[in-house]
N, CA, C and O atoms as a DFTB+ gen file, in Angstrom:
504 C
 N C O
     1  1      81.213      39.695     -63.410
     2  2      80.529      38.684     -64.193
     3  2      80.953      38.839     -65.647
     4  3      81.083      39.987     -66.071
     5  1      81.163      37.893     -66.390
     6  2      81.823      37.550     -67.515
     7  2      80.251      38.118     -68.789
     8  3      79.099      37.698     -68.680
     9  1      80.676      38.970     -69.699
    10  2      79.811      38.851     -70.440
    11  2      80.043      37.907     -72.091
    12  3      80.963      37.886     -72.909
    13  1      78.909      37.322     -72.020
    14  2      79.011      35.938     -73.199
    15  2      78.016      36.261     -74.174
    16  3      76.857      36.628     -73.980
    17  1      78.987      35.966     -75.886
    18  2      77.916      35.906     -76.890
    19  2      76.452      35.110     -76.749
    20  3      76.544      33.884     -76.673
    21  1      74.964      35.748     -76.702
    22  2      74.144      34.496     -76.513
    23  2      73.807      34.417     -78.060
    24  3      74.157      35.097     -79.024
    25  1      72.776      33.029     -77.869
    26  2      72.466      32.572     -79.157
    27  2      70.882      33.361     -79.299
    28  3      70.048      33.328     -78.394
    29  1      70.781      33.713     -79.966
    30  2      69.400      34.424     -80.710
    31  2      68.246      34.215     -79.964
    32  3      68.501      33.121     -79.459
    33  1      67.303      34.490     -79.616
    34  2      66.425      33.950     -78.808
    35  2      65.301      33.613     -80.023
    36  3      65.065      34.390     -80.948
    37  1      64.728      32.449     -79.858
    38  2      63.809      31.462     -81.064
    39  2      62.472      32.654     -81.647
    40  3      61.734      32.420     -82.605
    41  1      62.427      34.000     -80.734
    42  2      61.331      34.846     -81.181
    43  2      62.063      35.900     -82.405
    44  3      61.361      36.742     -82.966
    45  1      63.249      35.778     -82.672
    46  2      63.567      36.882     -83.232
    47  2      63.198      35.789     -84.653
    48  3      62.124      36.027     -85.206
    49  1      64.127      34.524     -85.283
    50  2      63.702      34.019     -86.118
    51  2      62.331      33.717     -87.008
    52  3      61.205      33.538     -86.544
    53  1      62.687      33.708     -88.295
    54  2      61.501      33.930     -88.997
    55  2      61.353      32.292     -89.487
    56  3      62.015      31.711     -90.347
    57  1      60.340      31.804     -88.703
    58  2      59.652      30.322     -89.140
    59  2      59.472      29.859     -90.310
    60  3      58.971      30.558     -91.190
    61  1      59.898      28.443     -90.541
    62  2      59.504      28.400     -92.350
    63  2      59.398      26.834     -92.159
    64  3      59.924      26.312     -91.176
    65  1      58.691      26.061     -93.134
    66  2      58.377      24.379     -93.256
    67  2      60.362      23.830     -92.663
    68  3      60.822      22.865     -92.052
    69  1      60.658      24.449     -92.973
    70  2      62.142      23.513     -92.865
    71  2      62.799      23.508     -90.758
    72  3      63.693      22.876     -90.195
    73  1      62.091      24.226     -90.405
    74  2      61.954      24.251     -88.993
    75  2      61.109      23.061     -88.522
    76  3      61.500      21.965     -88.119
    77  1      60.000      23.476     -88.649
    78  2      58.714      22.299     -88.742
    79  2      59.245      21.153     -89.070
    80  3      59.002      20.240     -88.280
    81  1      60.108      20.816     -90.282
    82  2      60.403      18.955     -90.187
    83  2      61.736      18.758     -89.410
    84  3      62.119      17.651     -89.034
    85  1      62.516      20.095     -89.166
    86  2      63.285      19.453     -88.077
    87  2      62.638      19.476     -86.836
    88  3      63.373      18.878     -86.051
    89  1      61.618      19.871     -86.262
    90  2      61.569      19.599     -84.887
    91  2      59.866      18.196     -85.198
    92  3      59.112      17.775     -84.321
    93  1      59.847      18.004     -86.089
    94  2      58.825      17.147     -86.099
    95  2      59.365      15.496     -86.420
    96  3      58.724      14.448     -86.343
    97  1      60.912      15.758     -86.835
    98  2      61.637      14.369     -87.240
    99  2      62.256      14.366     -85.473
   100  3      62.340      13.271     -84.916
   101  1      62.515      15.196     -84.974
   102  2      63.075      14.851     -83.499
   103  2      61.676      14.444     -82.493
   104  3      61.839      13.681     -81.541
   105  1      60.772      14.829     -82.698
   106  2      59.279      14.224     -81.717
   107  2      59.346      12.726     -82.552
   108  3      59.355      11.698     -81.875
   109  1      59.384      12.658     -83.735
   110  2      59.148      11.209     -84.407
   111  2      59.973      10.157     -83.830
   112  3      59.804       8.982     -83.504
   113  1      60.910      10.985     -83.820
   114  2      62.345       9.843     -83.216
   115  2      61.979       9.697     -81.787
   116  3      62.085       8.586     -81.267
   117  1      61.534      10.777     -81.061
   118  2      61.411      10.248     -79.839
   119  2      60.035       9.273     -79.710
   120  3      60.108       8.189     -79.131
   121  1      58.916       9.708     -80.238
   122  2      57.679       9.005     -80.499
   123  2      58.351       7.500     -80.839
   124  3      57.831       6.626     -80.146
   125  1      59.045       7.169     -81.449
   126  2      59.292       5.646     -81.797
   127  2      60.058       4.973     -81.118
   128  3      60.024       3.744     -81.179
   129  1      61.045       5.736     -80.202
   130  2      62.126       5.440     -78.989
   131  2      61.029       4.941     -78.046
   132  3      60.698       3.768     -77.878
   133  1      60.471       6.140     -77.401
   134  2      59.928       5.720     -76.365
   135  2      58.401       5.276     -76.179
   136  3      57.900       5.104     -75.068
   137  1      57.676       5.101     -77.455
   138  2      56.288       4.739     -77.295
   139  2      56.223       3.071     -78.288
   140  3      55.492       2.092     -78.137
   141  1      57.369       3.363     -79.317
   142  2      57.204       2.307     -80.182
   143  2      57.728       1.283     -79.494
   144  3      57.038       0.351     -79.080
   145  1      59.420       1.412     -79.259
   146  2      59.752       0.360     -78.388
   147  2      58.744      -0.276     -77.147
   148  3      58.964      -1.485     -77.086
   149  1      58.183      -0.050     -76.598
   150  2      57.741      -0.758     -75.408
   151  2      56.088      -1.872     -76.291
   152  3      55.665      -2.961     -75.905
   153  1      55.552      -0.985     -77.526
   154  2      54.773      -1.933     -77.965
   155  2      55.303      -2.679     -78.752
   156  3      54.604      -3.606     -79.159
   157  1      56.680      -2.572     -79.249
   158  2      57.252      -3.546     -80.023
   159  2      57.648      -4.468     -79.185
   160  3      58.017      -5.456     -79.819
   161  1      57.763      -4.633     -77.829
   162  2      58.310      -5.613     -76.547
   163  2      57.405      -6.065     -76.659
   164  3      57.331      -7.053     -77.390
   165  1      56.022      -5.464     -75.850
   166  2      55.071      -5.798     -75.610
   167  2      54.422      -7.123     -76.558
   168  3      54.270      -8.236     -76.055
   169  1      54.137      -6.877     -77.721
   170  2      54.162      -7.652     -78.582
   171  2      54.711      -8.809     -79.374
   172  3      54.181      -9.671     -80.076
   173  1      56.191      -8.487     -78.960
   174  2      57.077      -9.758     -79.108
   175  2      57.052     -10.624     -77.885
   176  3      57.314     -11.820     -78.011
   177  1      56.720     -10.051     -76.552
   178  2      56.315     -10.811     -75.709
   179  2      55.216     -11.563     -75.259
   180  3      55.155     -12.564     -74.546
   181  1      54.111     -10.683     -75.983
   182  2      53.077     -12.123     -76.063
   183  2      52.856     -12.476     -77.401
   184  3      51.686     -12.417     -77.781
   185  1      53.626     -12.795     -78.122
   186  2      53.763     -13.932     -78.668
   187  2      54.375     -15.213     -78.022
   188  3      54.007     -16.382     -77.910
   189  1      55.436     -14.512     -77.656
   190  2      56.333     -15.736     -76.692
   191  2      55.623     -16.026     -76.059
   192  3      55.602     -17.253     -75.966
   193  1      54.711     -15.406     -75.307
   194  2      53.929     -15.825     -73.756
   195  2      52.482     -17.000     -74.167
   196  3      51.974     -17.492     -73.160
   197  1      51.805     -17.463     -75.620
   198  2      50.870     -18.132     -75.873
   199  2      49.721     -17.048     -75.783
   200  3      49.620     -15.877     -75.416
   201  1      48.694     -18.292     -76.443
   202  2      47.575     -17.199     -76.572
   203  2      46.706     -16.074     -76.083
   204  3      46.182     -15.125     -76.667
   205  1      46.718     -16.557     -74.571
   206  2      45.847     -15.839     -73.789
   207  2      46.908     -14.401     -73.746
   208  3      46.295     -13.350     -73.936
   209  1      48.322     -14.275     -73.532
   210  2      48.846     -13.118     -73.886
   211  2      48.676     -11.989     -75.129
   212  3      48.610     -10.763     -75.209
   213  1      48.638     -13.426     -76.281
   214  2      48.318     -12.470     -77.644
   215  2      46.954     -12.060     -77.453
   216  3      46.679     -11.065     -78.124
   217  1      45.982     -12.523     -76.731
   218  2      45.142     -11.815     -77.112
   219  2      44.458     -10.603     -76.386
   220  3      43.472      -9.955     -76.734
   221  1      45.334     -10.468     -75.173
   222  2      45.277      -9.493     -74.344
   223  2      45.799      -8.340     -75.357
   224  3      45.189      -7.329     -75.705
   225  1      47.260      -8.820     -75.781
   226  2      47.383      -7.461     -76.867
   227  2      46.632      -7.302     -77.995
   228  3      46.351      -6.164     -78.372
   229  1      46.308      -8.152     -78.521
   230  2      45.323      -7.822     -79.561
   231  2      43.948      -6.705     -79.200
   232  3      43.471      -5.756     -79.824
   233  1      43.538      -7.504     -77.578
   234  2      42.422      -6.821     -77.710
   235  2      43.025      -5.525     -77.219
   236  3      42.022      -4.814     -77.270
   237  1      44.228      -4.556     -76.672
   238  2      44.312      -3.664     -76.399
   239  2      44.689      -3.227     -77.665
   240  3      44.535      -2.007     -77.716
   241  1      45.119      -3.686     -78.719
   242  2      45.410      -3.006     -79.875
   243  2      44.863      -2.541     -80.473
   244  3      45.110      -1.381     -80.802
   245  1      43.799      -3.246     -80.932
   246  2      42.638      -3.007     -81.799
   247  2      41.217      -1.853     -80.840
   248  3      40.156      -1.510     -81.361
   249  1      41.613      -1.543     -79.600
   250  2      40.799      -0.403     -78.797
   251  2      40.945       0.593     -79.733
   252  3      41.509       0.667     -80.825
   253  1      40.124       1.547     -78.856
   254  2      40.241       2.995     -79.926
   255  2      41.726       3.628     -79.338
   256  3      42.530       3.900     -80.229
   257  1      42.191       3.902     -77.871
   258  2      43.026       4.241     -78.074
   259  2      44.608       3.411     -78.016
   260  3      45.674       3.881     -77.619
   261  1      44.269       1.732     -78.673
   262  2      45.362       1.109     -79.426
   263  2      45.582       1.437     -80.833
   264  3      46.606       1.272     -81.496
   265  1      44.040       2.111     -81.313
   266  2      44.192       2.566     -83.388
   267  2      44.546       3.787     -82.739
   268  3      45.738       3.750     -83.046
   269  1      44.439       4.798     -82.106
   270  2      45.178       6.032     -82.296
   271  2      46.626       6.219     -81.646
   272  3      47.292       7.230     -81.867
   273  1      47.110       5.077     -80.752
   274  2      48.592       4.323     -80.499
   275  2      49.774       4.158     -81.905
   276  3      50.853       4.648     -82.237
   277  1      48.728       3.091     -82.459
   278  2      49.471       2.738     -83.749
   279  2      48.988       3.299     -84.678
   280  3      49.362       2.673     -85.670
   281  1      48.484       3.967     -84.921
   282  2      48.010       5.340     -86.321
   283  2      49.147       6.411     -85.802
   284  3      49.725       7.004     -86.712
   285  1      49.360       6.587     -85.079
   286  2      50.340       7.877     -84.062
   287  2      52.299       6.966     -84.639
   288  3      53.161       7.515     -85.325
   289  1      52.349       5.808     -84.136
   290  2      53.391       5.673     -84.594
   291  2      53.864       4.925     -85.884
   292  3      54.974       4.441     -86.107
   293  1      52.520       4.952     -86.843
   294  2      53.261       4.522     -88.264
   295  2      53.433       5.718     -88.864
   296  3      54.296       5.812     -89.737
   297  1      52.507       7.028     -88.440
   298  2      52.824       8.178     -88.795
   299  2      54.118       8.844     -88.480
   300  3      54.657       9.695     -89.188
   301  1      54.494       8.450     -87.529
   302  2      56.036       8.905     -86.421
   303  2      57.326       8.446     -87.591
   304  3      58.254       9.080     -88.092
   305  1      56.723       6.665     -87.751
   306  2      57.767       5.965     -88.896
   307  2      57.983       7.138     -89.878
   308  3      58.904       7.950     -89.807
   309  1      56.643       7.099     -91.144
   310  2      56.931       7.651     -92.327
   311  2      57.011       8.762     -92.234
   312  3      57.183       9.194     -93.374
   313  1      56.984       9.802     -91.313
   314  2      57.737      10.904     -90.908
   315  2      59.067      11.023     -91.155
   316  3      59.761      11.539     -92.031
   317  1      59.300      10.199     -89.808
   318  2      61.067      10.143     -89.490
   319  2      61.285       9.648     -90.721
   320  3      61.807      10.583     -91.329
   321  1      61.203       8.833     -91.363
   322  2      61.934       8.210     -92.659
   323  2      61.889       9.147     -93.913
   324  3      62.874       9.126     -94.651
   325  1      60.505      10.225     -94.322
   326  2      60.784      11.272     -95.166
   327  2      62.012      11.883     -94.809
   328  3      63.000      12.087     -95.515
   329  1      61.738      12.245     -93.167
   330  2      62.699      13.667     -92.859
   331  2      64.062      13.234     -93.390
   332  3      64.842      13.861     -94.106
   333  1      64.178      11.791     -92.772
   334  2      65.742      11.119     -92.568
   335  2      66.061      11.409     -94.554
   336  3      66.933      12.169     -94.976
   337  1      65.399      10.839     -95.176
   338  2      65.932      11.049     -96.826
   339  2      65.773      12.115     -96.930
   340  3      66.895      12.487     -96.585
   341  1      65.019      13.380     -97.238
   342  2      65.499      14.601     -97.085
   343  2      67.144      14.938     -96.452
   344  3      68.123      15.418     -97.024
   345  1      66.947      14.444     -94.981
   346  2      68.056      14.863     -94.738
   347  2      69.823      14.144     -95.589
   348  3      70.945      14.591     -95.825
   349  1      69.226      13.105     -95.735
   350  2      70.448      12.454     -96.580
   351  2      71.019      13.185     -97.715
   352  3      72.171      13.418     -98.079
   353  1      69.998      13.438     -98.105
   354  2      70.376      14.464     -99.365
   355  2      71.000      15.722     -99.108
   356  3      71.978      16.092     -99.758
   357  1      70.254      16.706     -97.777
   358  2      71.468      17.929     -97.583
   359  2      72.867      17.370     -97.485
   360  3      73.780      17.893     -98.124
   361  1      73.120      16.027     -96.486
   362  2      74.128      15.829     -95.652
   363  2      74.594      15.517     -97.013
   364  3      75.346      14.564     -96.811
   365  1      74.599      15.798     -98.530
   366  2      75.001      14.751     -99.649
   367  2      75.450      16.144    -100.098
   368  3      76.128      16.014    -101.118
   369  1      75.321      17.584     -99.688
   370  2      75.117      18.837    -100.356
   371  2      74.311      19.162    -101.096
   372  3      74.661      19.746    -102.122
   373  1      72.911      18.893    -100.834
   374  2      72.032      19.053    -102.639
   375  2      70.855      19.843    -101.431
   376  3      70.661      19.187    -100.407
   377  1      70.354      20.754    -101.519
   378  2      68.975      20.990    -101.561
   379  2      68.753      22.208    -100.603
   380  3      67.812      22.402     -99.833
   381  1      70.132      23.174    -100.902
   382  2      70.468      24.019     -99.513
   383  2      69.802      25.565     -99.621
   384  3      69.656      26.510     -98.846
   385  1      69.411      25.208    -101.353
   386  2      68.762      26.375    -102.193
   387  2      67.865      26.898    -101.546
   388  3      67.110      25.931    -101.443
   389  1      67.009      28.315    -100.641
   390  2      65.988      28.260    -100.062
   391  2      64.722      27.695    -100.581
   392  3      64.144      26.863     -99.881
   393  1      64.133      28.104    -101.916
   394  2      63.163      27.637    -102.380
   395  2      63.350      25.684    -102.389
   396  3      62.386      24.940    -102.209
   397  1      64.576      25.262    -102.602
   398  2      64.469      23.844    -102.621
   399  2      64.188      23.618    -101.411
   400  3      63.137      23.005    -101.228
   401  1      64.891      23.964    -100.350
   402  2      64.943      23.333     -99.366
   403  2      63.270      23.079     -98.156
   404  3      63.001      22.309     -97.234
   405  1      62.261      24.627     -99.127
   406  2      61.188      25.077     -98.492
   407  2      60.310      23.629     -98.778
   408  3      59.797      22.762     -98.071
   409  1      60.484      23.958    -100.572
   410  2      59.528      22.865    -101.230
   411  2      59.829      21.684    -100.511
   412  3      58.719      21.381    -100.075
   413  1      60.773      20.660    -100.032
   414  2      61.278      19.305     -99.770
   415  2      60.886      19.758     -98.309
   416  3      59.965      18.976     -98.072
   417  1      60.979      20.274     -97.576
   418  2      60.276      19.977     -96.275
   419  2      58.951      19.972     -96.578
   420  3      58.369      18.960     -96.187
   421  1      58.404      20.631     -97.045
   422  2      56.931      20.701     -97.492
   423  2      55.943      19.636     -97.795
   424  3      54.796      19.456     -97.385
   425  1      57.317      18.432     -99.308
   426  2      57.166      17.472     -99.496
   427  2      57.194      16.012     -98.867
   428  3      56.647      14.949     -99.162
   429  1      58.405      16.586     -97.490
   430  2      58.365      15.196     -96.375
   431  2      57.308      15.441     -95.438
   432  3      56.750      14.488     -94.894
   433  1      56.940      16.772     -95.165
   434  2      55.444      16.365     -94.066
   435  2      54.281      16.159     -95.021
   436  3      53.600      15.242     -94.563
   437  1      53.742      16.639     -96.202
   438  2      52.891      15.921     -96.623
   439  2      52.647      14.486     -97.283
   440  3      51.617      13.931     -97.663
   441  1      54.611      13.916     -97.269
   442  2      54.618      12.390     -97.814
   443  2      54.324      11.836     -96.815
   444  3      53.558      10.897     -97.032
   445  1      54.608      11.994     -95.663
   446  2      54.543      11.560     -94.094
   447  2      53.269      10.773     -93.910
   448  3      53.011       9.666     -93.437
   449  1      52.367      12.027     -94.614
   450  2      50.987      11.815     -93.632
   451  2      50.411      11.255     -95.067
   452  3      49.292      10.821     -94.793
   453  1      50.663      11.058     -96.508
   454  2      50.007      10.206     -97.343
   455  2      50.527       8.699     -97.089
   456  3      49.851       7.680     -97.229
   457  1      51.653       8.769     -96.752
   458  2      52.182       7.188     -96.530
   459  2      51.420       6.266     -95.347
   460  3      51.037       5.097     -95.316
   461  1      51.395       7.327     -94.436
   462  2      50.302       6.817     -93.526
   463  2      49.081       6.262     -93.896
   464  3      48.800       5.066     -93.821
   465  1      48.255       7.290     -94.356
   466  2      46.701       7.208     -95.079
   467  2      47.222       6.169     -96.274
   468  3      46.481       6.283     -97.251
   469  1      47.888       5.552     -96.406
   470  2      48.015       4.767     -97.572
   471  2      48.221       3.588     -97.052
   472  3      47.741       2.586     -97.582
   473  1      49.051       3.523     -95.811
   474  2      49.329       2.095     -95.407
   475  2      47.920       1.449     -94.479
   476  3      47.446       0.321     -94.349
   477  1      47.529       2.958     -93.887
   478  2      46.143       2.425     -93.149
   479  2      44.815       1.945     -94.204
   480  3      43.862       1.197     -93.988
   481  1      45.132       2.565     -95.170
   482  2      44.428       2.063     -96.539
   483  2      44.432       0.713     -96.770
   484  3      43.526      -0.042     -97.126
   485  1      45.983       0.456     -96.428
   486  2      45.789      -1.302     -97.074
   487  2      45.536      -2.263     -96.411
   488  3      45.119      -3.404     -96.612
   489  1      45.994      -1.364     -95.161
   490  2      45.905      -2.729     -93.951
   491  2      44.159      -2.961     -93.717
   492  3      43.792      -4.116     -93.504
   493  1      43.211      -1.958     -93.757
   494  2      41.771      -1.951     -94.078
   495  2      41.445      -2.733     -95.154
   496  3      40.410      -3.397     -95.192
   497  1      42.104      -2.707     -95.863
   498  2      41.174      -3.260     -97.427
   499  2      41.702      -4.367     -97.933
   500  3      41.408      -4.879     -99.013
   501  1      42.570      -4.782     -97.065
   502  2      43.070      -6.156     -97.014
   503  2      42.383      -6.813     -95.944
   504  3      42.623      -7.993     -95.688
């Protein structure tokens, strides 16, 4: 039997925020692949379909667990979209510094979740 370099096993590594927004921008991405798309169908399809469709989605939307559906994926959005500009910027060479790189993950999961609380802000108070 052939012996092969392995890769580190994930217990020896020492955890830090910049782990956390990469594996929280890959759940986001999948959260919006596979939960967003089908209510973004869903929704473009009853529109097409007339009222009694829209309002089947409406009324499943507006349930409690249609607000924790779509509270779940506008949070997923302004997630993925911090992480993604963060990441633009390494892929640009800038922010590879440890302390930078700690602070800016730090700064995309807590922009994440104010952008959220901000958009659910308006869509309420509008």
């Amino acid at each position: 039997m052939a012996t092969r370099p392995l890769s580190p096993h994930l217990t020896i590594w020492k955890w830090g925020p910049h782990m956390l927004v990469s594996i929280l921008h890959r759940v986001s991405g999948d959260g919006l692949a596979f939960v967003g798309l089908p209510v973004l169908l869903w929704w473009l399809g009853a529109l097409a379909s007339g009222p009694e469709a829209y309002q089947t989605f409406t009324w499943a939307a507006t349930s409690i667990p249609g607000y924790v559906v779509l509270v779940g994926l506008s949070w997923a959005f302004f997630n993925h979209l911090c992480s993604g500009i963060r990441h633009f910027f390494l892929d640009a060479g800038a922010g590879y510094e440890l302390d930078t790189n700690k602070a800016w993950s730090v700064i995309s999961v807590i922009a994440g979740i104010m952008l959220t609380a901000a958009f659910w802000a308006a869509l309420v108070l509008l």
